[in-house]
C-alpha positions in Angstrom: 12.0 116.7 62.0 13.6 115.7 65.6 13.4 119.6 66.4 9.9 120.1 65.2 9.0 116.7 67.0 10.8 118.4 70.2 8.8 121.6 70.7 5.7 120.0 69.6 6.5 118.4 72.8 7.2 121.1 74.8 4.6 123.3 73.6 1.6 121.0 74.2 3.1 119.5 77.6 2.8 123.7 78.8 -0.5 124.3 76.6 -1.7 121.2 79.4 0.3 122.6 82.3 -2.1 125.7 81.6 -5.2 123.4 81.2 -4.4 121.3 84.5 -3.8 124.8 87.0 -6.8 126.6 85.5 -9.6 124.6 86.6 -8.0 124.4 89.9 -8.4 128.2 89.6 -12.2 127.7 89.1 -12.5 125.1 92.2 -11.1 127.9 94.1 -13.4 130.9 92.7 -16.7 128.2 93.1 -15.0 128.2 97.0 -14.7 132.0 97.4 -17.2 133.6 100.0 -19.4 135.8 98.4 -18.1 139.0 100.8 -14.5 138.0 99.4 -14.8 140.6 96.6 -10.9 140.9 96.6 -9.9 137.0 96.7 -12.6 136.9 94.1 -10.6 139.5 91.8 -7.5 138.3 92.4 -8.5 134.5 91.0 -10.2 135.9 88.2 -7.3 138.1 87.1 -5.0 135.1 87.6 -7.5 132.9 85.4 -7.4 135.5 82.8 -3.6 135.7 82.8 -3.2 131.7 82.8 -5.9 131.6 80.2 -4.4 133.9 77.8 -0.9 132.1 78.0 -2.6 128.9 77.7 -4.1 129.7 74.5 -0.4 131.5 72.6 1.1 127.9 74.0 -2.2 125.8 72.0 -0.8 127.7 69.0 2.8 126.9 68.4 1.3 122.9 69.5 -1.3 122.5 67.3 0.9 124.1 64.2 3.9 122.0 64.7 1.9 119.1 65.4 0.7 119.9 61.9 3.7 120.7 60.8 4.4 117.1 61.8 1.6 115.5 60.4 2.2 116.3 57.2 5.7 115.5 57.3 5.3 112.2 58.2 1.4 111.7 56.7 -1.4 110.4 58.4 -1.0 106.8 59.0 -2.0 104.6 61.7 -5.3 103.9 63.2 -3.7 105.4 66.6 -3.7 109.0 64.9 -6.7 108.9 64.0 -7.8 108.7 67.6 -5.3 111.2 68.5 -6.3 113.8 66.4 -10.2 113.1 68.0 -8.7 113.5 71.7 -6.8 116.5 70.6 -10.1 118.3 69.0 -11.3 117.3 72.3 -8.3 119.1 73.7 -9.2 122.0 72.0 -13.1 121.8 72.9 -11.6 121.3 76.4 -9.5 124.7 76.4 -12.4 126.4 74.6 -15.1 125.3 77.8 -12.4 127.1 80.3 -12.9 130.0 78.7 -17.0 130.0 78.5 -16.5 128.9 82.5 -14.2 131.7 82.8 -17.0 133.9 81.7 -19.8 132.5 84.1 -17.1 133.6 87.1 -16.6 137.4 85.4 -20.4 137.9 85.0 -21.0 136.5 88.5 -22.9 133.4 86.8 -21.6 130.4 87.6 -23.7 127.5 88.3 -21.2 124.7 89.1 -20.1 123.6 92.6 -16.5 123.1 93.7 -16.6 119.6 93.2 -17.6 119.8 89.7 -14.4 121.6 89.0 -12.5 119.0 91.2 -13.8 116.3 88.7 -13.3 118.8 85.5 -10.3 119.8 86.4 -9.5 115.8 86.4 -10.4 114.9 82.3 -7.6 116.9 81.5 -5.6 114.8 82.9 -6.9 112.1 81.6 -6.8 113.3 78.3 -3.3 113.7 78.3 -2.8 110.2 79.2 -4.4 109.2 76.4 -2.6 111.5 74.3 0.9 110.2 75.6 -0.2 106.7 75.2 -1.5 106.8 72.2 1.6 108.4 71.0 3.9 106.5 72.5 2.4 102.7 72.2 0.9 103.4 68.9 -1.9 100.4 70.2 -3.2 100.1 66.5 
């Protein structure tokens, strides 16, 4: 179980490294002048790229963090908040993709500093992820 516990690890610390870079991708797309039609395209391609990576490394996480739970059961008052900050995780990863979309279709409403303070909760969900984890508070 210390392997499965391992990747898990590694897999959802890259699924975040993908969910921490791409809304810094966004801040700099809500930034782009609109006459920049080639520093537009190049963002938007790299957001693609990011986002489809991101979303292969949320699989191998969320199925050995499964894989886990069931090996070990679901005990603990602690995982039961885990599990509700990792479906928020997952509703997190989803959004990036529907703001993704806005950006392609030329539709995006949000300012820069939106996606400053977006790009943040990821961030903070982690945290809470790590702590949780890791402290176990209840």
């Amino acid at each position: 179980m210390l392997w499965i516990k391992a990747f898990h690890i590694v897999f959802v610390a890259s699924w975040f490294a993908g969910l921490f870079y791409l809304p810094r991708l966004f801040v700099n797309l809500a930034a782009v002048p609109a006459d920049s039609h080639a520093e537009r395209e190049r963002l938007l391609l790299m957001a693609r790229k990011l986002y489809r990576f991101c979303s292969l490394l949320m699989i191998p996480a969320l199925g050995l963090g499964l894989w886990l739970w069931l090996g070990y059961g679901f005990k603990g008052g602690w995982l039961h908040a885990k599990l509700v900050l990792v479906v928020l995780a997952i509703g997190y990863h989803h959004t990036c993709r529907a703001l993704l979309r806005k950006f392609e279709i030329f539709d995006n409403q949000r300012s820069e500093r939106w996606f400053r303070v977006f790009n943040e909760s990821a961030v903070l969900l982690f945290t809470a992820i790590v702590v949780l984890v890791v402290v176990k508070p209840f």
